[in-house]
C-alpha positions, 0 to 999 in steps of 0.5 A: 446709683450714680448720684448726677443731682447731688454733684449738681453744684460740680457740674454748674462749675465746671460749666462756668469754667468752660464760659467764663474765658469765651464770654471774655473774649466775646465782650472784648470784640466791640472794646478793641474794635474788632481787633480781639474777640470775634472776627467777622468774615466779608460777609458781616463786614463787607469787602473783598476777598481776592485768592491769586497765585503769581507766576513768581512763586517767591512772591510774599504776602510783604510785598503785595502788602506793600502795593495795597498800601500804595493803593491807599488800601492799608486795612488789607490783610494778605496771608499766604496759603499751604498750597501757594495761593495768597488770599487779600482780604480787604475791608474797601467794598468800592473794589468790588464795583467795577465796571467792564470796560467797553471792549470786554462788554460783550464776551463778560456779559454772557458769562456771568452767573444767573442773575448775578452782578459783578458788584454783589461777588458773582463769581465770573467765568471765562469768557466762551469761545462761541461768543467772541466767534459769533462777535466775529462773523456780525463784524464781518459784512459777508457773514451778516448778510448771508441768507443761509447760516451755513454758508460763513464757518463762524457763523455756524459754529456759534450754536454748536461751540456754546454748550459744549466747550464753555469753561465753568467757574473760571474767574477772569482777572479783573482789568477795568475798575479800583480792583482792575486797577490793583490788579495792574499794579500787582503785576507791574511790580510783582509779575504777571498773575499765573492763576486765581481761584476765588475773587468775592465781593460783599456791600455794606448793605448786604453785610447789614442785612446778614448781620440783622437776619442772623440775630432775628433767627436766633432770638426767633428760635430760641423764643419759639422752643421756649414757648413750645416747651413750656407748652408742651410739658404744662410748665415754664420751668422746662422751658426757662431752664432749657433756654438757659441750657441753649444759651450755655451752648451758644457761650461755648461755641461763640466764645471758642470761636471769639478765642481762636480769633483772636489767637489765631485769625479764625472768622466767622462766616455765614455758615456760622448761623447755620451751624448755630441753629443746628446746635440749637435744636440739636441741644433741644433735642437731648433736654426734651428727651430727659423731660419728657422722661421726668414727666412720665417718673413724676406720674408714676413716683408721684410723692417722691421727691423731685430730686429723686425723680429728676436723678432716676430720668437722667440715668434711665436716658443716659445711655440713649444720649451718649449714644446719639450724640456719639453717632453725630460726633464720629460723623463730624470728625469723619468730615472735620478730617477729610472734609477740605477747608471750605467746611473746616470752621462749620463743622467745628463748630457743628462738633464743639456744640454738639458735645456742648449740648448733650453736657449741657442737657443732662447736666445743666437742664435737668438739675436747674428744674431740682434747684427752682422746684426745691426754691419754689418748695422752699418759699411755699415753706415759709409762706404757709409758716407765716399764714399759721396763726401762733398759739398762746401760751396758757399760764 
């Protein structure tokens, strides 16, 4: 019988090998103001994010490098993408507060999302035909005044041309505003813009507001297993031990990501907290199932010692957790290859913390309740060695 409690101090190790560099760089991300360590998408941080395609495939990330800082936007980053795109990330939200100009109002107004706002990132689609037609015929005195709607062609057409030959989630380029104003210097000095596909832009105020939301769900999350675990199994030790098996795993993801940001430009978006909290009840997940094992080995071994005990659970529940976190995993992987960019980072994220969570479980959980039961014992030792009262020698 494999022996998981007695290499205990092996696997402890190995664990701090696997947290040790990310907490590094984690720690290193408010010591070089952001530029190791973590990095933080709009989202966190605030600004824009602008994907566009010149008509001029020779155009370099150099040279509209070159115009943003002309345009006093020096902080911006411009990286050119496998499929042509070259995607501007830039810090300056004032570029996502333009206004539409006077003429473009009424064919940019019904075109925007529901309930969205240029300012807030909506993404905008191309102005429909049907409204411009409809503009059209009010502007012409005969049509207006027509008592029957059939009677002007353009009038007529407004009703029918709307639902059906409406364009989706085509992002027009901007042409009023700080951002109308790069755009136009874009393309004075580099050729007209031939395609854009993502045009996002985050405030300050939303930013603060994620960043604030995403540390509340975590520490709520985490407070609320620790609470339930230690109610459900009559005993803090399942719930402090457990935490500390969550806190490993969040190390482990975090400080990945913290690495290869710093290597490799990697960010960390929304979706990131999402990806968090599913690794977290996933990894709770595994530890209770080897709980709740030892608590049943406890009442039907009751004398043994809890080492024992805690070592005849994990191997009883091995099998089980492999064989669920390998289901996941596959899964994962499935996505992560064919999955497409746009969930490349959270279903990493979501498959390094997985593994993280079924290693920290069996191997981290269950020998930190052997090692505080065994100090506990320890201490009550000495404690009732003290109590005794000593005999005197007779002479």
């Amino acid at each position: 019988m494999f022996d998981v409690i007695g290499k205990k101090r092996y696997f402890f190790a190995f664990s701090l090998l696997l947290t040790i560099p990310g907490l590094f760089f984690i720690i290193l991300t408010p010591l070089t103001n952001g530029d190791a360590g973590l990095q933080f998408s709009i989202d966190y941080t605030g600004g824009t994010v602008w994907e566009l395609k010149f008509e001029d495939a020779a155009v370099t990330p150099d040279q509209v490098k070159a115009v943003l800082v002309a345009q006093d936007l020096p902080d911006s980053t411009v990286v050119k993408t496998s499929d042509g795109f070259l995607l501007i990330r830039t810090s300056a939200t004032p570029l996502g507060q333009a206004q539409p100009s006077p003429t473009a109002a009424p064919t940019l107004a019904p075109t925007l999302a529901p309930g969205a706002t240029q300012g807030t990132g909506a993404v905008l689609s191309t102005p429909s035909p049907a409204p411009s037609a409809s503009d059209g015929a009010s502007a012409s005195p005969g049509a207006s005044s027509s008592p029957e709607p059939s009677a002007s062609p353009s009038a007529s057409a407004s009703p029918s041309a709307s639902p059906t030959t409406a364009p989706v989630a085509v992002i027009p380029i901007p042409s009023s505003g700080p951002l109308g104003e790069v755009a136009t210097a874009l393309q004075a000095e580099l050729g007209p813009i031939a395609d854009q596909r993502e045009l996002t832009t985050v405030g300050a105020v939303v930013s603060a507001d994620l960043i604030n939301q995403a540390i509340l769900l975590i520490l709520i999350g985490s407070l609320g297993i620790l609470l339930w675990i230690t109610f459900r199994f009559h005993d803090v030790k399942f719930g402090f031990t457990a935490l500390v098996a969550l806190v490993h795993d969040v190390l482990v993801v975090v400080g990945t990501f913290a690495i290869l940001g710093t290597f490799f430009g990697v960010q960390i978006d929304a979706l990131f907290v999402t990806a968090m909290l599913t690794i977290i009840g996933f990894s709770v997940h595994d530890t209770i199932v080897v709980f709740d094992r030892v608590r049943e080995n406890k009442a039907r071994h009751a004398g043994e010692p809890i080492a024992a005990i805690v070592n005849h659970s994990i191997l009883q529940t091995f099998g089980r957790s492999i064989n669920t976190s390998l289901t996941v995993v596959i899964t994962l992987t499935a996505l992560l290859l064919f999955g497409g960019s746009a969930i490349y980072y959270f279903v990493l994220a979501l498959l390094i913390g997985i593994v993280s969570g079924t290693y920290s479980s069996i191997f981290n959980a269950s020998p930190l309740v052997v090692v505080w039961q065994e100090w506990e014992d320890r201490r009550r030792g000495r404690l009732a060695a003290a109590g005794r009262p000593t005999r005197r020698a007779s002479s």
